[in-house]
DRENMARPA-305018 format. One record per residue: x, y, z of N, C-alpha, C in turn. Coordinates in nm, 3 decimals. Each point is the difference from the previous one (the first is absolute). Layout:
N
X / Y / Z / X / Y / Z / X / Y / Z
...
END
This chain:
175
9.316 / 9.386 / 8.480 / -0.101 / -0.083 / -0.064 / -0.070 / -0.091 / 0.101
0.074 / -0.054 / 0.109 / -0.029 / -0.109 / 0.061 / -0.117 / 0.093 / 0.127
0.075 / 0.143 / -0.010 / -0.118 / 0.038 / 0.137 / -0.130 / 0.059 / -0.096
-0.005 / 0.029 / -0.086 / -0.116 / 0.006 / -0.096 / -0.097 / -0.105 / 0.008
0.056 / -0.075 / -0.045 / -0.098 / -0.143 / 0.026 / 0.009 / -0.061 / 0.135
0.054 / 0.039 / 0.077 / -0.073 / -0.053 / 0.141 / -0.109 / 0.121 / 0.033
-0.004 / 0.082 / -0.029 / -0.079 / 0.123 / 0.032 / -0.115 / -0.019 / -0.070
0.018 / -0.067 / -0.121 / -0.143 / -0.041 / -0.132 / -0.091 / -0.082 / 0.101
0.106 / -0.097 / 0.063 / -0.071 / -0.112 / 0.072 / -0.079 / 0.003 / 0.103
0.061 / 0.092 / 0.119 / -0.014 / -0.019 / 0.135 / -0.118 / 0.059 / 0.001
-0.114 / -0.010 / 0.116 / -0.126 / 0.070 / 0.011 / 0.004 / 0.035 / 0.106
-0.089 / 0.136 / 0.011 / -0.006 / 0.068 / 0.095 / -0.134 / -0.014 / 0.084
0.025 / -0.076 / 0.143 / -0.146 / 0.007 / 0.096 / -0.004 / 0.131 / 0.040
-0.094 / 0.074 / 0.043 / -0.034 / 0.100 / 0.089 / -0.055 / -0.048 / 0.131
0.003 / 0.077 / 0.141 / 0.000 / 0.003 / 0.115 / 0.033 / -0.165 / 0.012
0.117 / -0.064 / 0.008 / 0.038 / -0.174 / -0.032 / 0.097 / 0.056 / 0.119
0.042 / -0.075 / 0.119 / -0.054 / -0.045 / 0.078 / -0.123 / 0.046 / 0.066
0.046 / 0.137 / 0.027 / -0.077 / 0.098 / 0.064 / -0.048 / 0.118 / -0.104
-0.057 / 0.122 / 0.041 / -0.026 / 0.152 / -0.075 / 0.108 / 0.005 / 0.030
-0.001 / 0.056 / -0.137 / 0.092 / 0.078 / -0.036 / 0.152 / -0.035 / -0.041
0.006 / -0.115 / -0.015 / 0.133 / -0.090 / -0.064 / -0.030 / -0.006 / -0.145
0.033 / -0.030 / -0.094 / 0.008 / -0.035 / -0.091 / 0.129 / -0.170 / -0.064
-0.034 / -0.077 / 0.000 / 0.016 / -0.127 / 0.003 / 0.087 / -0.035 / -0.149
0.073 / -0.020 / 0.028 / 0.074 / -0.037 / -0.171 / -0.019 / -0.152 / -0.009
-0.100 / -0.030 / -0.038 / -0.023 / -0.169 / -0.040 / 0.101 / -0.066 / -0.108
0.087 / -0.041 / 0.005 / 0.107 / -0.051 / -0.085 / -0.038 / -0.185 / -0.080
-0.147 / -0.021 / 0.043 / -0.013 / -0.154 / -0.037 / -0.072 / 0.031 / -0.097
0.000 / 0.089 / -0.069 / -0.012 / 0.024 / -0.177 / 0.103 / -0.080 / -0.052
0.083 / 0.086 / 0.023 / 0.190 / 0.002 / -0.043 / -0.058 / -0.208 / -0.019
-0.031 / -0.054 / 0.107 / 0.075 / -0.129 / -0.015 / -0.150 / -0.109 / -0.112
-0.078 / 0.091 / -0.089 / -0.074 / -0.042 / -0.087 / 0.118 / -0.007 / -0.182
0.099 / 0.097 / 0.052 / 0.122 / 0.000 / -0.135 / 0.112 / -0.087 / 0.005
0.011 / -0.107 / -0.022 / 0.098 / -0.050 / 0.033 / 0.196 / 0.061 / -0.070
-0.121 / 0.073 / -0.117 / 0.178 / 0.061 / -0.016 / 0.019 / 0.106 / 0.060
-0.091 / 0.092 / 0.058 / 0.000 / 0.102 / 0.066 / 0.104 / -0.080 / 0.174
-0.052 / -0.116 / 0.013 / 0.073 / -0.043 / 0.090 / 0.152 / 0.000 / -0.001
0.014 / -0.114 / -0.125 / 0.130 / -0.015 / -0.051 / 0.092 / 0.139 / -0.023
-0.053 / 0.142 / -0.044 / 0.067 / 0.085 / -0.028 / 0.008 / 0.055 / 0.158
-0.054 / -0.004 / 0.082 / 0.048 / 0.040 / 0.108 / 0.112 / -0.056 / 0.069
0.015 / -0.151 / 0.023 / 0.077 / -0.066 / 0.037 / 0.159 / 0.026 / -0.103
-0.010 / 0.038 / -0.131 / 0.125 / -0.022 / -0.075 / 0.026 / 0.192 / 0.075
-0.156 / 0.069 / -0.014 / 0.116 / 0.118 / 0.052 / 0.063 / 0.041 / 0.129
-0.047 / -0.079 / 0.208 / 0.090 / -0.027 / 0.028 / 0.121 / -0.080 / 0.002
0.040 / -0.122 / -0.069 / 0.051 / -0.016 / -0.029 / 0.154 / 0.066 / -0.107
-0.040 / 0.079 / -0.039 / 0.102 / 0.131 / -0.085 / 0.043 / 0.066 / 0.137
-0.114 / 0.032 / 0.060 / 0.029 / 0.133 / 0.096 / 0.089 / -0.039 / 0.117
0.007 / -0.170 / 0.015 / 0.055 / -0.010 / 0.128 / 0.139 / -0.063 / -0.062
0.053 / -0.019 / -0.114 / 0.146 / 0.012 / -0.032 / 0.104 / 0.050 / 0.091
0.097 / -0.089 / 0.037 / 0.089 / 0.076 / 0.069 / 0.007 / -0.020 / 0.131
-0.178 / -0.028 / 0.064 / 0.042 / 0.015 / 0.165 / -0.057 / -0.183 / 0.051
0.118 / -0.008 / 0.125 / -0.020 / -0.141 / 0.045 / -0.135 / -0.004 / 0.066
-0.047 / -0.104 / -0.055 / -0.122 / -0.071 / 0.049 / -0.011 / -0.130 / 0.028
0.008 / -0.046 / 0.162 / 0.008 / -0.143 / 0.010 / -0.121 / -0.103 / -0.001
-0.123 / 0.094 / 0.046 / -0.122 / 0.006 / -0.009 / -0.121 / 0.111 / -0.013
-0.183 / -0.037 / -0.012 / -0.066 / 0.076 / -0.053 / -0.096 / -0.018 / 0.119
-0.032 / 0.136 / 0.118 / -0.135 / -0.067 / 0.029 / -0.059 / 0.086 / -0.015
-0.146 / -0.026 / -0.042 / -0.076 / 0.021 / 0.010 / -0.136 / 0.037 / 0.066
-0.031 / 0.130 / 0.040 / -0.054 / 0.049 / 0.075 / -0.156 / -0.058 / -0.031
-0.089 / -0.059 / 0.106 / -0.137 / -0.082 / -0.016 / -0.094 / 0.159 / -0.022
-0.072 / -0.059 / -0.071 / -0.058 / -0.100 / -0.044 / 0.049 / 0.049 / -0.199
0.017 / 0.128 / -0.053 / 0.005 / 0.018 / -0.155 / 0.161 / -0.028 / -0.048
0.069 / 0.032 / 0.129 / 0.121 / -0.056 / -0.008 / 0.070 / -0.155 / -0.008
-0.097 / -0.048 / 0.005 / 0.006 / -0.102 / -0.048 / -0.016 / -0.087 / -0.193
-0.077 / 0.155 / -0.030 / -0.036 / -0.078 / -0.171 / 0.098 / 0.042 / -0.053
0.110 / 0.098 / -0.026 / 0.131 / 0.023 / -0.068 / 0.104 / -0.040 / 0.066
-0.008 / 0.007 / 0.154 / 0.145 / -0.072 / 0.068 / 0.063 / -0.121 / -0.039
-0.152 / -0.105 / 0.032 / 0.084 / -0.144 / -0.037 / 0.051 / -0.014 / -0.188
-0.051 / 0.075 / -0.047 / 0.046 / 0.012 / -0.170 / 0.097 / 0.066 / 0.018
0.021 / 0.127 / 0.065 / 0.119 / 0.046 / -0.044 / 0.133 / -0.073 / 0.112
-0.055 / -0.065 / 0.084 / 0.168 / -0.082 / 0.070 / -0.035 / -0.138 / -0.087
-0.081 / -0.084 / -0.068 / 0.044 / -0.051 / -0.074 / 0.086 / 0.008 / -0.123
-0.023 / 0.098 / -0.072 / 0.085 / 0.099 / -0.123 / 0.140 / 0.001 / 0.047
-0.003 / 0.089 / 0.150 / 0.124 / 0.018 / 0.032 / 0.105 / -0.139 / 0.063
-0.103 / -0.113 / 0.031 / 0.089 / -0.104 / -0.009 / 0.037 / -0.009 / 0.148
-0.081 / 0.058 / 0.129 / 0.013 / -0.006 / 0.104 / -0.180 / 0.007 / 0.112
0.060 / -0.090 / 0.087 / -0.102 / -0.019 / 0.076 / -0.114 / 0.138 / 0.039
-0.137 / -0.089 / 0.037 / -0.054 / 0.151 / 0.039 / -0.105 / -0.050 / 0.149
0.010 / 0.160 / 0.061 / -0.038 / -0.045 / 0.133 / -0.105 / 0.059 / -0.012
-0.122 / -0.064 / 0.095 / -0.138 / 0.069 / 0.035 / 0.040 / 0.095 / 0.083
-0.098 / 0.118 / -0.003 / 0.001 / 0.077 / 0.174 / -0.115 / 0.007 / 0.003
-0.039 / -0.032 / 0.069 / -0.158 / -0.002 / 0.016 / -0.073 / 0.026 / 0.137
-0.103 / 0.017 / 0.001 / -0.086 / 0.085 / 0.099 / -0.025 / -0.096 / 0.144
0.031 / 0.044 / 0.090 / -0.003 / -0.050 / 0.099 / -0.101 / -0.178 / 0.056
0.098 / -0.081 / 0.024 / -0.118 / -0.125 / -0.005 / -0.029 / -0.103 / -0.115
0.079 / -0.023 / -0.110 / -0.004 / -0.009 / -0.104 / 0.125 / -0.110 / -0.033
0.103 / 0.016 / 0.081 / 0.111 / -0.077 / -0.026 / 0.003 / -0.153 / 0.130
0.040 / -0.124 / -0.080 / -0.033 / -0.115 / 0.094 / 0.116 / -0.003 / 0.136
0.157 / 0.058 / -0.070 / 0.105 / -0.016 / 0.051 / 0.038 / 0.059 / 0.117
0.151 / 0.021 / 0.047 / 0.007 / 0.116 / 0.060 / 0.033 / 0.143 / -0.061
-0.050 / 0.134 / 0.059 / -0.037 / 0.079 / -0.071 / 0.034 / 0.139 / 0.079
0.108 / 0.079 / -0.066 / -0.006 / 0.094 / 0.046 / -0.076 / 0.134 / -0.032
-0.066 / 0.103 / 0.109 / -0.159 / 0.102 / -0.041 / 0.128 / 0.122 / -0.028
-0.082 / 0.068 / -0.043 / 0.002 / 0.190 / -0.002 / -0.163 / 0.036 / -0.001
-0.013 / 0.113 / 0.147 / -0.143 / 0.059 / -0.042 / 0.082 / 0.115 / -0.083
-0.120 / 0.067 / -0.039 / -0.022 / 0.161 / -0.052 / -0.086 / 0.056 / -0.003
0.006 / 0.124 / -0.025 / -0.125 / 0.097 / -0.035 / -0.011 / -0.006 / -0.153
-0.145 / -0.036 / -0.030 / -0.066 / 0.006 / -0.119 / -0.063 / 0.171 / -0.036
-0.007 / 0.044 / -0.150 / -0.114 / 0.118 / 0.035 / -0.101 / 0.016 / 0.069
-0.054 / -0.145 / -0.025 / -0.126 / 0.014 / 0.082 / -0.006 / -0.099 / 0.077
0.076 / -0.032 / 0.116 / 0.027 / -0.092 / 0.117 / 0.112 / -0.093 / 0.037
-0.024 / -0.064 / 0.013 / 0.204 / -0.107 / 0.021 / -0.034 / -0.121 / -0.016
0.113 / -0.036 / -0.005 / -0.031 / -0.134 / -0.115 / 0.188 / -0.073 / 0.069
-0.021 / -0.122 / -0.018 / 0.111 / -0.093 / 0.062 / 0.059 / -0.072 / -0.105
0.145 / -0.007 / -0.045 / 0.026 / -0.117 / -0.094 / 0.109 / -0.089 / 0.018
0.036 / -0.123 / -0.029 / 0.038 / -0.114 / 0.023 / 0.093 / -0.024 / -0.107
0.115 / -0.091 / 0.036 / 0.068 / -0.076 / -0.118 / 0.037 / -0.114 / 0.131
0.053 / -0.132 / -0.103 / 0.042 / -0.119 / 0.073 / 0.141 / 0.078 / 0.042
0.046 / -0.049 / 0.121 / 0.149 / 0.023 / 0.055 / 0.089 / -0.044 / -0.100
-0.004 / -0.141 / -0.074 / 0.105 / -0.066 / -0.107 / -0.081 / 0.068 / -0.126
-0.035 / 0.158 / -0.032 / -0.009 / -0.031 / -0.142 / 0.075 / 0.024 / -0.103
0.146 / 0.049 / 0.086 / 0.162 / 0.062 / -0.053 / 0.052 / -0.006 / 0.082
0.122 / -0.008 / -0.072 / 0.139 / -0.031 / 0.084 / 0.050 / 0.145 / 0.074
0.037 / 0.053 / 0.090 / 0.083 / 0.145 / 0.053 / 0.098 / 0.016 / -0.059
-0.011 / 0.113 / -0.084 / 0.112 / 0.069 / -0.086 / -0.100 / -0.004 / -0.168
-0.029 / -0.060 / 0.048 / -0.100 / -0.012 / -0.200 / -0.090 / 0.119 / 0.003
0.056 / 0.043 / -0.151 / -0.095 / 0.141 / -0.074 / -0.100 / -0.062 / -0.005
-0.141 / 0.092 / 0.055 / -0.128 / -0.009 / -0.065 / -0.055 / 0.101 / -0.031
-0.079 / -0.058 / -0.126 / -0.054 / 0.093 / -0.101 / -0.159 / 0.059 / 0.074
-0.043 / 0.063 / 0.023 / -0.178 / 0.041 / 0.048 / -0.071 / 0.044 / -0.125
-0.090 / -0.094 / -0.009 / -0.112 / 0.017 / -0.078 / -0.128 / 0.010 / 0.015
-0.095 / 0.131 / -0.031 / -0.162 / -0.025 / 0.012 / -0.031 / 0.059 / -0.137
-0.118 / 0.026 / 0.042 / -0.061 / 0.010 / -0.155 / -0.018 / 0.184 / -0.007
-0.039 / 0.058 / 0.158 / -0.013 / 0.135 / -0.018 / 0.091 / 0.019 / 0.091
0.079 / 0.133 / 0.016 / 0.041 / 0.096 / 0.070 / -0.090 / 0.170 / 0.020
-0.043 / -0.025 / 0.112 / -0.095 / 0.122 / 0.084 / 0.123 / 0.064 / 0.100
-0.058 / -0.021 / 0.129 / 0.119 / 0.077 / 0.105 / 0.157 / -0.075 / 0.034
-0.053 / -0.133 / -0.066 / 0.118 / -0.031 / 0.044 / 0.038 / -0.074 / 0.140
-0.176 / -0.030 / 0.091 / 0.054 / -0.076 / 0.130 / 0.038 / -0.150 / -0.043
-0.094 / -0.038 / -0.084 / 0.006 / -0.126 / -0.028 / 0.159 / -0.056 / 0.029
0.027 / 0.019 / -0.094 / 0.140 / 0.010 / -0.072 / 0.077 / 0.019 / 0.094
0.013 / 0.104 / 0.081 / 0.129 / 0.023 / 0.077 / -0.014 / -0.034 / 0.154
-0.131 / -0.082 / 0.020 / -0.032 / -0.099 / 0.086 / 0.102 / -0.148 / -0.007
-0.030 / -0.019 / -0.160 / 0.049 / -0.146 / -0.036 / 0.115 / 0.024 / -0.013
0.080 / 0.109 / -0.033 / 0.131 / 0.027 / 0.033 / 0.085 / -0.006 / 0.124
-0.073 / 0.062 / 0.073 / 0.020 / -0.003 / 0.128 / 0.000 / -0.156 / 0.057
-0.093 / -0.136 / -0.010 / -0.031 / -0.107 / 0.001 / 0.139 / -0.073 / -0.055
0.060 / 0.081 / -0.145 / 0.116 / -0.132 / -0.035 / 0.135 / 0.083 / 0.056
-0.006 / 0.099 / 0.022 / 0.168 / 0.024 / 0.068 / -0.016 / -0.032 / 0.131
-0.108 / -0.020 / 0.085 / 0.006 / -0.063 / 0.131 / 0.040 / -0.143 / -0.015
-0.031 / -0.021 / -0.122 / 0.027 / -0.161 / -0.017 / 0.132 / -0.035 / -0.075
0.105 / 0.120 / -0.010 / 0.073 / 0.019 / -0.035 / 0.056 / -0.034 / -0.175
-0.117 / 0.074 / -0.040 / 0.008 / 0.007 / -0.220 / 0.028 / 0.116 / -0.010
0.026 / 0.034 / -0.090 / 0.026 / 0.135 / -0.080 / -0.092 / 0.011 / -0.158
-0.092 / 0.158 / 0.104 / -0.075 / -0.009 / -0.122 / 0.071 / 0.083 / -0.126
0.003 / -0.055 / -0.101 / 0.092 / 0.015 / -0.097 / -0.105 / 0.131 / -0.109
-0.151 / -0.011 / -0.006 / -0.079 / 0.053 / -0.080 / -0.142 / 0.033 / 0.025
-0.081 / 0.029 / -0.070 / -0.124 / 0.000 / 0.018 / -0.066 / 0.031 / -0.166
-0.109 / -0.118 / -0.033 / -0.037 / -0.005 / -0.104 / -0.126 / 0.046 / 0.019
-0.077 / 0.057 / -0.100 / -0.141 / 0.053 / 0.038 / -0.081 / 0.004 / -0.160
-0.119 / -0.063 / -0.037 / -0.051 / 0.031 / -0.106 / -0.051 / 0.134 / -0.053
-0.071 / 0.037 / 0.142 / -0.055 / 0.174 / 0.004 / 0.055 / 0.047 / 0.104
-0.003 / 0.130 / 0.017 / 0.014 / 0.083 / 0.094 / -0.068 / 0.154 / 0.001
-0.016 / 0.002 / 0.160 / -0.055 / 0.133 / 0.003 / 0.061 / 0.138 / 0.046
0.034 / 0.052 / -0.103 / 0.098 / 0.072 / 0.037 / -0.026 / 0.094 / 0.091
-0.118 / 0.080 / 0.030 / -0.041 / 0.083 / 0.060 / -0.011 / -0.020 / 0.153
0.034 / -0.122 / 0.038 / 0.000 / -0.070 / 0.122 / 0.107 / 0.002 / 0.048
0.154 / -0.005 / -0.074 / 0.105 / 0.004 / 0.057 / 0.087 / -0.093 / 0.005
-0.073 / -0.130 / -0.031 / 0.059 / -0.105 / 0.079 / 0.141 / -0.061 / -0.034
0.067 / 0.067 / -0.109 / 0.112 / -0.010 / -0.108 / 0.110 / 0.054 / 0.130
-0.077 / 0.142 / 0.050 / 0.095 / 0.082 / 0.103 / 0.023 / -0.082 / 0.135
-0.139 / -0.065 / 0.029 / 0.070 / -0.065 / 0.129 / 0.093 / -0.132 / -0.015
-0.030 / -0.112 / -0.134 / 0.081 / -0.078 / 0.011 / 0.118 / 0.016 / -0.075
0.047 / 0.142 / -0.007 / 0.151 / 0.002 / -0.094 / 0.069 / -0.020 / 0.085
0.069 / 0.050 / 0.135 / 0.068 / 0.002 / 0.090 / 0.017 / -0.136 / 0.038
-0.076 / -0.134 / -0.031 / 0.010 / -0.187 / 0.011 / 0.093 / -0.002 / -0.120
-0.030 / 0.040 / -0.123 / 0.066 / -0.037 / -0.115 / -0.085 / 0.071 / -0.128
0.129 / 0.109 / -0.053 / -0.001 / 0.091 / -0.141 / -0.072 / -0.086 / -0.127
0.008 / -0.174 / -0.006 / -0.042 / -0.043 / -0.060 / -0.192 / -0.031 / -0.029
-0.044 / 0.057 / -0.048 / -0.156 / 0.018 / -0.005 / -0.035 / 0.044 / -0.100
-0.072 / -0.099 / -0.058 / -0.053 / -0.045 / -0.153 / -0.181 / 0.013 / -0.001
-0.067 / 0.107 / -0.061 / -0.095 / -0.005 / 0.013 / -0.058 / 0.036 / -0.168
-0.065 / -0.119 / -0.045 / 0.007 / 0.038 / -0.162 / -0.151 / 0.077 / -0.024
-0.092 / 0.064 / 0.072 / -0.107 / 0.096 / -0.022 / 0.036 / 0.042 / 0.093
0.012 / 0.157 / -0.033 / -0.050 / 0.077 / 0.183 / -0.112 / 0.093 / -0.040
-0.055 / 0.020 / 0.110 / -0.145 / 0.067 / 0.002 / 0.034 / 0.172 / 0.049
END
């Protein structure tokens, strides 16, 4: 039910960034506020069971369900955000983007070493994002415990490259 109506919601750009992408605009979704709320109660169901000490949130869409859903869950939530962006000290990960590379950041104190964290964005595509910022918190010594995702694209893979971080991966539309 819940990927039905994110699918009612979400809109589709054409050539968004570039030709030939197709763009899943998800800031429909956040014109429903229960469409919101039902997303948040359904990870919440889905992540039963596994430790979560914190939520971060991948910048910039990862940010509109993260800080709701580590508030829900009753635990802190960290930015990761795009290179240049953070006041503190800050440890980088570059990567390869589809279409170029891209650098991201978290504060050094934004978890303790040994604490589960949860990864959250709003889409899952290939999967660098993600297993960039993964890469970012076990250097910093966390354990990523999950990965939450509103959409996903399945045809991209990106489920396959970040299973081998953690089996846990919650994606409530896939494309």
């Amino acid at each position: 039910m819940i990927e039905q109506q994110i699918k009612s919601a979400v809109r589709d750009i054409p050539d968004f960034p570039k030709p030939g992408i197709v763009f899943k605009d998800i800031t429909t979704i956040l014109k429903d506020p229960a469409l919101c709320e039902g997303i948040i109660d359904a990870f919440i169901e889905k992540l039963k069971g596994i430790r979560i000490d914190a939520v971060a949130g991948v910048e910039s869409r990862g940010f509109l369900f993260g800080l709701t859903l580590a508030t829900r869950l009753g635990v802190p939530f960290v930015p990761v955000r795009k290179a240049g962006k953070l006041p503190y000290s800050i440890k980088q990960k570059a990567y390869e983007l589809e279409y170029g590379t891209a650098t991201i950041e978290m504060h050094t104190d934004a978890f303790e070493p040994g604490q589960h964290i949860l990864l959250h964005d709003d889409l899952l595509a290939t999967g660098g994002t993600v297993t960039a910022a993964s890469d970012l918190i076990q250097e910093m010594g966390g354990v990523v415990s999950g990965f939450s995702f509103v959409v996903g694209l399945g045809f991209l893979k990106g489920k396959e490259r970040i299973a081998p971080i953690s089996n846990n991966i919650i994606v409530l539309a896939e494309y």
